[in-house]
TORKOL-4160 file (C-alpha; in steps of 0.2 Angstrom, whole numbers, padded with zeros to 4 digits, m for minus):
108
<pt num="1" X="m0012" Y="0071" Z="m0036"/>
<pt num="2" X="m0026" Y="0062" Z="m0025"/>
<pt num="3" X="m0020" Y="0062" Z="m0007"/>
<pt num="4" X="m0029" Y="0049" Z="0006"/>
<pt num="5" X="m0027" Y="0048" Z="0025"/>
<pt num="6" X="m0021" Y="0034" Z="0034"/>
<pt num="7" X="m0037" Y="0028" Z="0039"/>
<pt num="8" X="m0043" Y="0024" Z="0022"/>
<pt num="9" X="m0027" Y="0018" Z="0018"/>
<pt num="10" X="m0029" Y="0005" Z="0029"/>
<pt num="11" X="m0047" Y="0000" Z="0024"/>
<pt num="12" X="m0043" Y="m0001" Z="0006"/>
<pt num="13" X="m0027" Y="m0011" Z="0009"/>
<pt num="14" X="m0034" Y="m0023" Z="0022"/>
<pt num="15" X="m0049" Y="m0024" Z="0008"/>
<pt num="16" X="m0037" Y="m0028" Z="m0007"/>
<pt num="17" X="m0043" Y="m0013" Z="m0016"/>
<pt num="18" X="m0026" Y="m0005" Z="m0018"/>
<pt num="19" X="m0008" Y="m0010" Z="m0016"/>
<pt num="20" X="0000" Y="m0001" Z="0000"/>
<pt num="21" X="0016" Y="0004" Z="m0009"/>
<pt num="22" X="0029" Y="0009" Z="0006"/>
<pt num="23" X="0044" Y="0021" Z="m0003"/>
<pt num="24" X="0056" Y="0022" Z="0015"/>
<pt num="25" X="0074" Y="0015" Z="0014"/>
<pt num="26" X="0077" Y="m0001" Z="0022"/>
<pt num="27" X="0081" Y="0004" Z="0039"/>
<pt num="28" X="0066" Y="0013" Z="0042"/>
<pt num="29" X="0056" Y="m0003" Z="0035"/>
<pt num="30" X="0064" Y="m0014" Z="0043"/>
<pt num="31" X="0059" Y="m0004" Z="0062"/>
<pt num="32" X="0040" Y="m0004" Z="0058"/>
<pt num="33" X="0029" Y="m0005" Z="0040"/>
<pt num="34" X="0009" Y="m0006" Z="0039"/>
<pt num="35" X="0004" Y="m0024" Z="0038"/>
<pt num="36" X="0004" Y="m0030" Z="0020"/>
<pt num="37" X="0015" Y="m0015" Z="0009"/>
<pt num="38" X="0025" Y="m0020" Z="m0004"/>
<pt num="39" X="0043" Y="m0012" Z="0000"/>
<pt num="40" X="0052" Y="m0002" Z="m0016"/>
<pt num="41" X="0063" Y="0013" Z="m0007"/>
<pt num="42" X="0061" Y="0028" Z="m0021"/>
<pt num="43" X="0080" Y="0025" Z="m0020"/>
<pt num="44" X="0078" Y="0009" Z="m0030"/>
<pt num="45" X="0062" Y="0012" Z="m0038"/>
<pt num="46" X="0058" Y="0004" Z="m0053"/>
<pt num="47" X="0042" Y="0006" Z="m0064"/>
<pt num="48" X="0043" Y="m0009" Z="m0072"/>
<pt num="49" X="0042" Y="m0017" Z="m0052"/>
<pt num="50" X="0027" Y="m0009" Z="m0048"/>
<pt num="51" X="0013" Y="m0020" Z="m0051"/>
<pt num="52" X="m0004" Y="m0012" Z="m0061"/>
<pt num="53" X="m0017" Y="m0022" Z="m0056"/>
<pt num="54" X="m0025" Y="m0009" Z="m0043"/>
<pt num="55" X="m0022" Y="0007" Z="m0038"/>
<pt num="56" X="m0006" Y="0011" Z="m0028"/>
<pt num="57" X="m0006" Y="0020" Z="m0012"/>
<pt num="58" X="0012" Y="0026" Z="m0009"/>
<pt num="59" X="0018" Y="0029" Z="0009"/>
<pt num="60" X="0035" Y="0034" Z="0018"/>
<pt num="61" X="0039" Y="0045" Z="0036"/>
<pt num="62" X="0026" Y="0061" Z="0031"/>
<pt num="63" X="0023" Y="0061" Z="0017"/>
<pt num="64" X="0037" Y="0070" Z="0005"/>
<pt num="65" X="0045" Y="0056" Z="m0003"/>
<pt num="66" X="0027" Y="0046" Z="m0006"/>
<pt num="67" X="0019" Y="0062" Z="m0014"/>
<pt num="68" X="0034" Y="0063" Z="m0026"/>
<pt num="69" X="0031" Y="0046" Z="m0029"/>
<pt num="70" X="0010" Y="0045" Z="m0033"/>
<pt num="71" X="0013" Y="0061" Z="m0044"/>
<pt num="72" X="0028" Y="0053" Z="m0055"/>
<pt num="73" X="0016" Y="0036" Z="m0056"/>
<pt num="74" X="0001" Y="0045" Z="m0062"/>
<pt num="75" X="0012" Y="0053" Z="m0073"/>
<pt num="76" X="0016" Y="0037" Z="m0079"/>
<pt num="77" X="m0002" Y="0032" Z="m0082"/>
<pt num="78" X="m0004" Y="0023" Z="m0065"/>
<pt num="79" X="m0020" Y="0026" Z="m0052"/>
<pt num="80" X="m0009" Y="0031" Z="m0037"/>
<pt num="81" X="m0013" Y="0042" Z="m0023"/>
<pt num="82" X="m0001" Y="0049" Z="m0008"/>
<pt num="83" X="m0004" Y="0044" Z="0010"/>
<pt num="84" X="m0005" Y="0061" Z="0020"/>
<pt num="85" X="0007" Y="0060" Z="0034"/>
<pt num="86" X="0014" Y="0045" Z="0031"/>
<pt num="87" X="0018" Y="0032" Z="0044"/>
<pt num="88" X="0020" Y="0046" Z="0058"/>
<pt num="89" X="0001" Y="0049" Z="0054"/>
<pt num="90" X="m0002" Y="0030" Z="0053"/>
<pt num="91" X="0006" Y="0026" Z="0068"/>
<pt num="92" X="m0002" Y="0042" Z="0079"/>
<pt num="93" X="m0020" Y="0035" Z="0073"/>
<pt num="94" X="m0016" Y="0019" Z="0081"/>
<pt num="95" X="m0016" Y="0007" Z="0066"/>
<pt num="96" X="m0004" Y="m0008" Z="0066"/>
<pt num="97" X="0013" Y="m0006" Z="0064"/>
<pt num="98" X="0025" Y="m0021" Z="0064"/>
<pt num="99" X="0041" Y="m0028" Z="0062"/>
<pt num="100" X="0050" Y="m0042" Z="0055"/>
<pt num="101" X="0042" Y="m0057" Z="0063"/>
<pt num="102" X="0025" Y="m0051" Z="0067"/>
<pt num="103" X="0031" Y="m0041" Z="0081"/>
<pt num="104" X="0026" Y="m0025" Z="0085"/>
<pt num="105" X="0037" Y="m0011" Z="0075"/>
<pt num="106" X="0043" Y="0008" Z="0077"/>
<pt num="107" X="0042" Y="0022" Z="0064"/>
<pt num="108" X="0060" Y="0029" Z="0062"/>
């Protein structure tokens, strides 16, 4: 399994190159996400809602729960790749984190 810090996860998400595939349950979304990730908890995770037009990028708190995740996609045949550290790393680099309305978010 390919893992990729947070800072190239931001550069290829804000570029379009990959989707940004956040894997946290809603409350932790729903206090602070990376601008632009599609939200599929693993609890609900579905392949057939994971779209397959670039590679996916998982996230969650550290990383546990995405790395589980890019290794059962690539299992499925999918480019995906594990974002080390997770939004604890994101936030700690200093990359955006919002909430619900624009606002400046929290990771939980």
């Amino acid at each position: 399994m390919t893992d990729v810090d947070v800072r190239e996860a931001h550069r290829a998400a804000l570029a379009g190159q990959v989707l940004l595939l956040d894997v946290r349950e809603d409350d932790e979304w729903a206090a602070g996400r990376a601008p632009g990730a599609l939200h599929l908890p693993m609890s609900r995770l579905r392949q057939d809602s994971i779209p397959t037009d670039r590679p996916v990028y998982a996230i969650c708190r550290v990383g546990g729960r995405s790395a589980a995740v890019a290794q059962a996609l690539e299992q499925l045949g999918y480019s995906a790749a594990n974002v080390t550290g997770g939004m604890l790393s994101w936030a700690a680099a200093g990359l955006p984190v919002e909430a619900d309305g624009g606002v400046q978010g929290q990771v939980v």
